[in-house]
N, C-alpha and C positions, 0 to 999 in steps of 0.2 A: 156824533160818534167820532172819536178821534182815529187817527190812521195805525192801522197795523203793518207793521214792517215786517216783511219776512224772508226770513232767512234760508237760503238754499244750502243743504249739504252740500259738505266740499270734505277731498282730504284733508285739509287743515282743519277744517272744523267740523265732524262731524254729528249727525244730530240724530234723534235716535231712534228716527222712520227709516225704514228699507236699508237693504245690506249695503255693507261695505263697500266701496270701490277699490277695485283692483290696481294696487302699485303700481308706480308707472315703467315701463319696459325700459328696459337695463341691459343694454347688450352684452353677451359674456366675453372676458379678452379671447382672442387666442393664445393657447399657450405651445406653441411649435418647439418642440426639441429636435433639432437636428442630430439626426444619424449616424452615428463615427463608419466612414467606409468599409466595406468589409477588404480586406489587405487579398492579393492577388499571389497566391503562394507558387513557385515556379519550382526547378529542381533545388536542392535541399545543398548546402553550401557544403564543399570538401573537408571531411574528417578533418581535424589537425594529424600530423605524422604523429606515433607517440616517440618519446626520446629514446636515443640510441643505449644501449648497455653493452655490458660484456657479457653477457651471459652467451650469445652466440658465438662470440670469440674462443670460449670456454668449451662448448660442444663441438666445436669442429675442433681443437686439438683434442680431446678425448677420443673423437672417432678416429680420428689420424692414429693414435697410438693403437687402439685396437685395431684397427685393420694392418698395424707393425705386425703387432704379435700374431694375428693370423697369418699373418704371409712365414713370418718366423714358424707356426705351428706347422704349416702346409713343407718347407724346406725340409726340415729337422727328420718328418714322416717319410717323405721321399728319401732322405741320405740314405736312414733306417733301412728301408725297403731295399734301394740300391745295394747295400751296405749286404743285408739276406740274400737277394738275388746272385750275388759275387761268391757268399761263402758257400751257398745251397752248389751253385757249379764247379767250387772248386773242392768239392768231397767226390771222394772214389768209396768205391763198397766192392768188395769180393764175395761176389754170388755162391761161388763155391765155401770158404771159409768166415766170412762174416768179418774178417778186415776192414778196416776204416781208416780211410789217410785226410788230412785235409792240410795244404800249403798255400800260403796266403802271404804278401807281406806283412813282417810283422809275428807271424802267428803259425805254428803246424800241431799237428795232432797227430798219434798215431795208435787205434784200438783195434788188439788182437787178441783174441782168444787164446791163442798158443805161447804169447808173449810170454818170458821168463824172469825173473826179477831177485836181487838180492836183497840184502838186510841193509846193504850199503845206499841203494838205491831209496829204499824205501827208510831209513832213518831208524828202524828198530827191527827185531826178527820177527821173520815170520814162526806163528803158532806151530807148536809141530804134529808132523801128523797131516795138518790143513791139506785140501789139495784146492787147486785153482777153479774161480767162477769162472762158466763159460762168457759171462758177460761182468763189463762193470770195470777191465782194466783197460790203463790209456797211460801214456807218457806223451805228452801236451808243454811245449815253450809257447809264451806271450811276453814278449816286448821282453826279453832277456830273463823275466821268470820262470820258473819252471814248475811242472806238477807232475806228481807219476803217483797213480792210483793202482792198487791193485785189491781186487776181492777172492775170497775164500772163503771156503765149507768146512766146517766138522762136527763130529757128530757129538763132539762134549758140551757137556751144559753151559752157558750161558756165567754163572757164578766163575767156574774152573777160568775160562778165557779171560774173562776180566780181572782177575788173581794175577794171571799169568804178566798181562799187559801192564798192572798197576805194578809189578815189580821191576818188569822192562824201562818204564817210562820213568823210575823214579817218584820223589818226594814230591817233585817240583811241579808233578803234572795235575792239569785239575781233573774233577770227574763230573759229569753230568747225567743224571737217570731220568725217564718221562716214559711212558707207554711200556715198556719192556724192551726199550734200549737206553744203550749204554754207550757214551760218548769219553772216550779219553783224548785230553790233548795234552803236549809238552810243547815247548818251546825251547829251541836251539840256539842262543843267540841272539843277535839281533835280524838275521834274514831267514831262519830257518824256523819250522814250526810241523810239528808230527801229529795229527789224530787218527785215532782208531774207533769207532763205530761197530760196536757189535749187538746183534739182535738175533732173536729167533722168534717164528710163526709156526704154529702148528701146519697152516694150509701152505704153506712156501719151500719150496728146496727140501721136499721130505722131512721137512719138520728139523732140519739142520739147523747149526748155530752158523751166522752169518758174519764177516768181520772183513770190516772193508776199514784198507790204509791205504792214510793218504800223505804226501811227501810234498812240505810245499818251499819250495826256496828262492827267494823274493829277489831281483836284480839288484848288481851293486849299484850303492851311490853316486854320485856325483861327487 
């Protein structure tokens, strides 16, 4: 008998009794990724300033001006006051007759009931017939002007008195009507100027016609 050789599995050569052999061991690399630090955060670095403008330049002269005009509002109130307080004390009143004076620099007034008055004074006639309101007349200077008021009652219609006045006053005079009065004025010139205001009310002065003149003659020029 001749020799039989035989051959043992191997991984190279494997033959095709009993399983397989197992690969040979193969170490795996390491694969190490290094860790980025984590960063140590502290307090948080200074705003930048932001840039300067004018706009605050702007609001503070604004409020500078307003608090001008307030101070001006505050002065002006007080003069005023002042100003009332001086005229309030320097009026007299006659408890008995109802007189009224006031003298001021500048300025007097003088209202009396019983006061008497021409056509001169007053710049046209008075109505005839009329007789005198107890109230409503005054002969008044301011700063070299003058005024001199006087009122009256009668018992004619309203139409009659204004007839009357529009012939007195002339062409030249204007007329104004609204509510149930009646306004005439002329003009004398250049400083002189006359109206007359007549109304009547059922409820008023007995249901009288009312007619109030007034005289007003402006200081000369310069």
């Amino acid at each position: 008998m001749g020799k039989e050789t035989i051959v043992a599995d191997s991984p190279q050569n494997p033959g095709s009794q009993g399983p397989p052999a197992p690969p040979p061991f193969q170490p795996v690399a390491s694969q190490y990724q290094p860790v980025a630090p984590v960063p140590v955060y502290g307090a948080p670095p200074p705003a930048a300033m932001p840039p300067r403008s004018g706009g605050s330049s702007a609001v503070k002269i604004v409020l500078i001006i307003v608090g001008v005009f307030v101070f001006l509002g505050v002065l002006v109130v007080a003069v005023i006051g002042y100003g009332v307080y001086k005229v309030r004390k320097a009026i007299h009143v006659d408890g008995s007759t109802g007189a009224a004076t006031l003298s001021v620099p500048g300025m007097s007034m003088n209202a009396d009931p019983a006061m008497k008055f021409t056509a001169s004074e007053l710049g046209t006639e008075i109505y005839p017939g009329a007789e005198p309101k107890k109230s409503g007349s005054m002969r008044m200077s301011i700063a070299g002007s003058s005024v001199v008021s006087a009122a009256f009652l009668t018992s004619d219609p309203v139409d009659k008195v204004v007839a009357f006045y529009k012939d007195k006053l002339g062409s030249n005079a204007t007329s104004m009507e609204f509510g149930g009065t009646s306004i005439l004025t002329s003009k004398i010139g250049d400083r002189e100027q006359v109206s007359v205001t007549i109304v009547q009310h059922a409820g008023q002065q007995d249901g009288k016609t009312q007619i109030q003149i007034q005289h007003t003659t402006a200081a000369q020029g310069k």
